[in-house]
C-alpha positions as CSV (number, residue, x, y, z in Angstrom):
1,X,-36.1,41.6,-12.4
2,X,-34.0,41.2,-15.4
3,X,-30.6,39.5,-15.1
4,X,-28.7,42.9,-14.9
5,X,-31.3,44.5,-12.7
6,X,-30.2,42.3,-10.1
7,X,-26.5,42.5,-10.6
8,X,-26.7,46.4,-10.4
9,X,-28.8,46.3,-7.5
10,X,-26.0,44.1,-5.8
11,X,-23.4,46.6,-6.8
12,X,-25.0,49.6,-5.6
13,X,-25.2,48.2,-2.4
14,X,-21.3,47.2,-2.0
15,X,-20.4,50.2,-3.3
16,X,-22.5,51.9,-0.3
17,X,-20.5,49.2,2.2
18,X,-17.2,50.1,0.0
19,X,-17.1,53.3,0.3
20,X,-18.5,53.6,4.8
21,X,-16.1,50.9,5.4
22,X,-13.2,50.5,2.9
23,X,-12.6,53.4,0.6
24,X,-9.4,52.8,0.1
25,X,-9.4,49.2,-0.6
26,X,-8.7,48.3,-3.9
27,X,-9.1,44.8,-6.3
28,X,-6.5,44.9,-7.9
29,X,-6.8,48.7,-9.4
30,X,-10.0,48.6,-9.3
31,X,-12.0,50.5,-6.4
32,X,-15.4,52.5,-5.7
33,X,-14.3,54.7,-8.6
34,X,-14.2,51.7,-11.3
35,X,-17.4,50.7,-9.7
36,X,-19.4,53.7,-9.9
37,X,-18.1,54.1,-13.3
38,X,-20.0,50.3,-14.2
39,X,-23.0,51.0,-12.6
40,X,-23.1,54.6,-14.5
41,X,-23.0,52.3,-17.6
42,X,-26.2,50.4,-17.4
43,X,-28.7,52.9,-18.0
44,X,-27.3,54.3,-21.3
45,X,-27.0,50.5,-22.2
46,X,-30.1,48.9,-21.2
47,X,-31.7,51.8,-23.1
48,X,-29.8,51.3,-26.1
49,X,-30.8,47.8,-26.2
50,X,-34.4,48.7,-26.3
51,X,-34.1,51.0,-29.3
52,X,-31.9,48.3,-31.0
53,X,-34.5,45.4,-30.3
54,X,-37.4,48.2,-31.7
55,X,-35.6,48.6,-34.6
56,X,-34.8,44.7,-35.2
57,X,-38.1,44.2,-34.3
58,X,-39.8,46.4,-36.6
59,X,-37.5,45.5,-39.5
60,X,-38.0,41.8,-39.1
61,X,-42.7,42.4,-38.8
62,X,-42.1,45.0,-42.1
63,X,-40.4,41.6,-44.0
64,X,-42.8,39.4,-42.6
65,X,-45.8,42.2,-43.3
66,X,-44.5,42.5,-47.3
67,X,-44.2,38.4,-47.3
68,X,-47.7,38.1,-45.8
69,X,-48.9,41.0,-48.6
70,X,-47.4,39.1,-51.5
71,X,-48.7,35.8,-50.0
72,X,-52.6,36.9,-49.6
73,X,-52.2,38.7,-53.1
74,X,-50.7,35.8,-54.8
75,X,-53.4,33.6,-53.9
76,X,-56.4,36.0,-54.3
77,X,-55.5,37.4,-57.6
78,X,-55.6,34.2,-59.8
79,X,-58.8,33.5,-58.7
80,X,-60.3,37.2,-59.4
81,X,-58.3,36.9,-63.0
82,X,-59.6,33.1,-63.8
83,X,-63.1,34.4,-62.9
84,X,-63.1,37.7,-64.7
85,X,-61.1,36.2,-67.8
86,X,-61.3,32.6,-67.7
87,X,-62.5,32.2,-71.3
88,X,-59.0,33.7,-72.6
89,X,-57.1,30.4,-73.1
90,X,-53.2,32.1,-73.1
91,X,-53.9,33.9,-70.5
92,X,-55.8,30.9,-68.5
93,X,-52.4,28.9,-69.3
94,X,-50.2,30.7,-67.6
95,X,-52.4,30.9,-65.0
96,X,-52.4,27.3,-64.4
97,X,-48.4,27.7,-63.8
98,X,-49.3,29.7,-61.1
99,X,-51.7,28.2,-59.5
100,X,-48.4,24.6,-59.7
101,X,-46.9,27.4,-56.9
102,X,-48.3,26.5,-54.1
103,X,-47.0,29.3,-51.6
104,X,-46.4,28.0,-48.4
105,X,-42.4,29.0,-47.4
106,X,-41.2,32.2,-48.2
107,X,-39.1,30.8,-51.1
108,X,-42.3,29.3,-53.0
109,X,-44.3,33.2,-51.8
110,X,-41.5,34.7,-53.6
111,X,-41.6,32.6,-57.0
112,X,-45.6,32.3,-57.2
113,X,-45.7,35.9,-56.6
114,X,-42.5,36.6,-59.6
115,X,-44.9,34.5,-61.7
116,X,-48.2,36.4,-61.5
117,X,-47.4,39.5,-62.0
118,X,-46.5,39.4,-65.7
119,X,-49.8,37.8,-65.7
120,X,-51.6,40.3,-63.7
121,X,-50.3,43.2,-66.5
122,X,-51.4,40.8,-69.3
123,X,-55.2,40.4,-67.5
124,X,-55.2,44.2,-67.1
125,X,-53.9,44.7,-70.6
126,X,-57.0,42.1,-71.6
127,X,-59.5,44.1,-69.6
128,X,-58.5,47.6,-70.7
129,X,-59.2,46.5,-74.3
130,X,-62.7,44.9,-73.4
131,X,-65.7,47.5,-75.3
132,X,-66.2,49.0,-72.8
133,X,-62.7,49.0,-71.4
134,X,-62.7,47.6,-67.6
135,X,-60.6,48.8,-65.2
136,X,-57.9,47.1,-63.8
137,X,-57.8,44.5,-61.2
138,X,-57.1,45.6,-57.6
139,X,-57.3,43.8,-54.2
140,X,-58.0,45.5,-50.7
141,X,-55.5,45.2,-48.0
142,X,-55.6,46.6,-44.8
143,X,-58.2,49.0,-46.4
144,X,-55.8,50.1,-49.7
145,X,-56.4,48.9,-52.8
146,X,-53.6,47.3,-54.2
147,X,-52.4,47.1,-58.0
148,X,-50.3,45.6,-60.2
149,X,-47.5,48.2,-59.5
150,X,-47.7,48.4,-55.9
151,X,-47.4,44.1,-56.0
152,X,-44.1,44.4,-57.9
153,X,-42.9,46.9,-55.5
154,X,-43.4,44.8,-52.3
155,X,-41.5,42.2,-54.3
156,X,-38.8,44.9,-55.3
157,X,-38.3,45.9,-51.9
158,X,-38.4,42.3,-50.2
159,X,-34.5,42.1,-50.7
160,X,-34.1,45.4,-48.8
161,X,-36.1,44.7,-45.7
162,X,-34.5,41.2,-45.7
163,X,-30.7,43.4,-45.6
164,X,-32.3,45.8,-43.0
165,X,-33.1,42.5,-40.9
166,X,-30.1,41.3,-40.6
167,X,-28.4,45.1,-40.4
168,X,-30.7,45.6,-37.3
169,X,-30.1,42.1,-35.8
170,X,-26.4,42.7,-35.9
171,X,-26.2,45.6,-33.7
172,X,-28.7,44.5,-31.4
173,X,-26.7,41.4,-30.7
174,X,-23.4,44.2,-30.3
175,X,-25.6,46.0,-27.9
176,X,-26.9,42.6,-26.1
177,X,-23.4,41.3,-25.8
178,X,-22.1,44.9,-24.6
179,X,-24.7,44.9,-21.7
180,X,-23.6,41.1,-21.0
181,X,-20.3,42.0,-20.8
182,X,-20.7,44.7,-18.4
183,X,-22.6,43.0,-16.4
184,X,-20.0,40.0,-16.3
185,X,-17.2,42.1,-15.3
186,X,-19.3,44.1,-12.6
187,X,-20.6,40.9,-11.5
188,X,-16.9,39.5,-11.1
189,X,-15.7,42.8,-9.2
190,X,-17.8,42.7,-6.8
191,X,-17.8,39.0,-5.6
192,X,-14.1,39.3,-5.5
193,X,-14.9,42.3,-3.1
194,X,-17.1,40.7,-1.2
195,X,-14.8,37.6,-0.6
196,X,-12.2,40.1,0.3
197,X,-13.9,41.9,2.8
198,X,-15.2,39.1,4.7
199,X,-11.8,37.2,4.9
200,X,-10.5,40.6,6.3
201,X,-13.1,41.5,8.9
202,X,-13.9,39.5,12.3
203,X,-17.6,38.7,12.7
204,X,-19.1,41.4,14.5
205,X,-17.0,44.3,13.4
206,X,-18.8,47.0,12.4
207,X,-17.0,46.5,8.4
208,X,-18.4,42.3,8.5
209,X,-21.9,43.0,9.9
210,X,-22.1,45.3,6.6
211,X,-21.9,42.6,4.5
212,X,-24.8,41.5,5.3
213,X,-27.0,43.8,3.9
214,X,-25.6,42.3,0.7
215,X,-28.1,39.3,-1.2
216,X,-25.5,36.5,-2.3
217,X,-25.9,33.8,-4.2
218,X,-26.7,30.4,-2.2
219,X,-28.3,27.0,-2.5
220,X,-31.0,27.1,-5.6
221,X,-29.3,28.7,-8.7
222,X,-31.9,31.5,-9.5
223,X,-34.1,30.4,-13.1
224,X,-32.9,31.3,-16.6
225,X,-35.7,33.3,-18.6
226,X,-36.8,31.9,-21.6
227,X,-35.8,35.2,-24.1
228,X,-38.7,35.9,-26.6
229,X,-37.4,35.4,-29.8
230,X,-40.1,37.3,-32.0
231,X,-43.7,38.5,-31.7
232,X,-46.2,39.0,-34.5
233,X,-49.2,39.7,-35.2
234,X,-51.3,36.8,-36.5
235,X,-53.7,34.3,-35.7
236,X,-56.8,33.7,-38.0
237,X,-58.7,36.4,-37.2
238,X,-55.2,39.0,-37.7
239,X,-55.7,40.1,-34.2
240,X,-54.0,37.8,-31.8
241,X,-50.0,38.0,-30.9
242,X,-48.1,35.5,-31.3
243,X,-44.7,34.9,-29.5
244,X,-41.9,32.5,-29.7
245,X,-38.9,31.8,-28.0
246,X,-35.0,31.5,-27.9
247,X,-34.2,27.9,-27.7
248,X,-32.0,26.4,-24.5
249,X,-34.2,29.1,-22.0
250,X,-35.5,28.1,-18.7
251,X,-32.7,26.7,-16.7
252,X,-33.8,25.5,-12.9
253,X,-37.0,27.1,-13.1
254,X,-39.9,25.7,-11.8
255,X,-42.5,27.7,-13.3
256,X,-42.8,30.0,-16.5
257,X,-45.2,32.2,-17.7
258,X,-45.9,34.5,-20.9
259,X,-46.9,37.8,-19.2
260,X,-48.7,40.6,-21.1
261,X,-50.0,44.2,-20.7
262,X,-52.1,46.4,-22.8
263,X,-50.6,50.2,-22.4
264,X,-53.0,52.4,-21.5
265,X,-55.7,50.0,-20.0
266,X,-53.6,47.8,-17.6
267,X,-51.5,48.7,-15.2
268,X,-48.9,46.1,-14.8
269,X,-48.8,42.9,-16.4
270,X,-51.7,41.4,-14.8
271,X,-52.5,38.8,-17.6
272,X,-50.5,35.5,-17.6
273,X,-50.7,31.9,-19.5
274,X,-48.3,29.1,-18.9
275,X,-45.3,30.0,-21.2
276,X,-45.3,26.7,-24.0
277,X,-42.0,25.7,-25.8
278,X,-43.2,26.2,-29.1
279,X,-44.9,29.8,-28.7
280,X,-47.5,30.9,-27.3
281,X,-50.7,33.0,-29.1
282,X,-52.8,35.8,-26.9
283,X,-55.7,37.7,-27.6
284,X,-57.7,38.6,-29.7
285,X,-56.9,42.8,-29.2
286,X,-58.7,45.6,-30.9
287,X,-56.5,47.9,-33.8
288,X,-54.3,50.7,-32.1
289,X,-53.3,48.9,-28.8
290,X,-50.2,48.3,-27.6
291,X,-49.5,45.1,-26.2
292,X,-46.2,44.5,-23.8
293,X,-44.8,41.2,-23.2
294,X,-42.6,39.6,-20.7
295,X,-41.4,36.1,-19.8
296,X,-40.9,35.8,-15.8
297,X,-39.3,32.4,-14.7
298,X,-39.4,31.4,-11.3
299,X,-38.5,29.0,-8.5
300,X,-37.2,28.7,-4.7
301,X,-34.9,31.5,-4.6
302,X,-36.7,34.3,-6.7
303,X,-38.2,35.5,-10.2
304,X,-36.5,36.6,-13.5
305,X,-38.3,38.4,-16.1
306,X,-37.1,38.7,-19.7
307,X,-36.5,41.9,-21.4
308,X,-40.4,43.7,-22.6
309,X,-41.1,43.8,-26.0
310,X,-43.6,46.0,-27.8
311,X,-45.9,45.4,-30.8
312,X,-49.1,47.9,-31.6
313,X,-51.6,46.2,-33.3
314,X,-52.4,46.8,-37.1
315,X,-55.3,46.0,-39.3
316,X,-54.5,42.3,-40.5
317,X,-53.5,41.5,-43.8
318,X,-56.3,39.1,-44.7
């Protein structure tokens, strides 16, 4: 269960002692009114928080998708222009300023791939005025062919998914922090409850013995989850996912584990690997599924589970 998953549960149930046993009692102003009113808040939130961390997560694999693009491209075109024009020396110079790139952090993608394409136009120019004329180069990705035009788009429109990263990031972290909040002050509610109730009730009453159907919070704190951070498709084959994780995760567990489901041919999460600080990578999976994760954290007084993430498999940009 998720960390508001078990919160809510806890709630529902003192609201069910609340309202047999006290309806009338109040925290403060707060009663079984206030209460229902935060429990009728998850839902809307916890779903709202899915769609925000779909859209950050899409945003965030379309900027790394165009990087990867402009990366594969950047190295694969110099060598089809050097071996389809390597006796044209100006053209072969300017090359060579390319090839000085080496394009290994998105920074150095960006400025190898800024400095071929006036050199990719200039090698189509060359070939279009071969006798007879030859068409222009192209490359295959993910079965497209991609030109000269289509290259300087991806670069054109890096700056824009880069925005629409951070856009979608920012309101997913609104949304987390809403759900956190909620939880915090529904949390806080009903503990103060709870320790109101029991200092007012003799053991054995009918209003103490109620309490008791109510989990608390005893010896063992329960584990942190490690949050996933992102998940991408990679690997050297394209096919694998790979996931990493929010830093500082983990607290008092004893054991944690990457779980994973394919939707549509498991039914649960019934794959598993030890979950490793630095990421973990799973697979190989076929084009078209849909692969859920979840980290689950465990240890002497229960299991956490991190929120699920989605990613659907593509064909890989190789």
């Amino acid at each position: 269960m998720q960390f508001w998953e078990i919160t809510k549960e806890r709630a529902q149930l003192s609201l069910t002692v609340w309202t047999q046993h006290a309806p009338t009692l109040k925290i403060g102003t707060q009663g079984t009114t206030e209460l229902t009113a935060l429990i009728a808040q998850y839902e809307p939130l916890v779903q709202m928080r899915a769609v925000k961390q779909d859209d950050a997560d899409a945003a965030y694999r379309a900027g790394q998708a165009t990087l990867q693009k402009l990366k594969v491209l950047g190295t694969k075109i110099p060598q089809i222009i050097e071996g389809m024009l390597g006796d044209n020396v100006l053209l072969m110079k300017d090359l060579k300023d390319v090839y000085q790139i080496s394009p290994r952090t998105e920074g150095t993608i960006l400025e190898r791939a800024r400095a071929l394409y006036p050199v990719w136009v200039r090698a189509n120019t060359a070939l279009a005025a071969l006798t007879p004329a030859q068409p222009p180069i192209t490359r295959v990705l993910q079965g497209m062919p991609q030109t000269a035009a289509m290259f300087k788009a991806l670069l054109d429109g890096y700056t824009t998914e880069v925005q629409a990263v951070s856009d979608t990031e920012g309101l997913l972290e609104a949304t987390r922090k809403e759900l956190k909040d909620l939880d915090d002050e529904t949390d806080q509610l009903i503990k103060k409850w709870y320790k109101v109730m029991k200092a007012s009730y003799d053991p054995g009453s009918p209003e103490y013995e109620a309490l008791g159907s109510i989990p608390t919070e005893t010896g063992t704190p329960a584990p942190d989850t490690t949050e996933i951070n992102t998940v991408m498709q990679g690997g050297e084959d394209g096919l694998h996912v790979k996931a990493d994780y929010v830093p500082g995760g983990g607290a008092h567990a004893t054991t944690q584990l990457l779980k994973w489901m394919v939707v549509g041919v498991d039914t649960g999460f019934t794959h598993s690997v030890p979950l490793e600080a630095a990421g973990n990578e799973i697979g190989p999976f076929t084009v078209g599924q849909t692969v859920k994760l979840i980290t689950e954290a465990t240890n002497s007084s229960g299991t956490r589970t991190s929120a699920e993430r989605t990613i659907t498999i593509e064909p890989p940009i190789v």
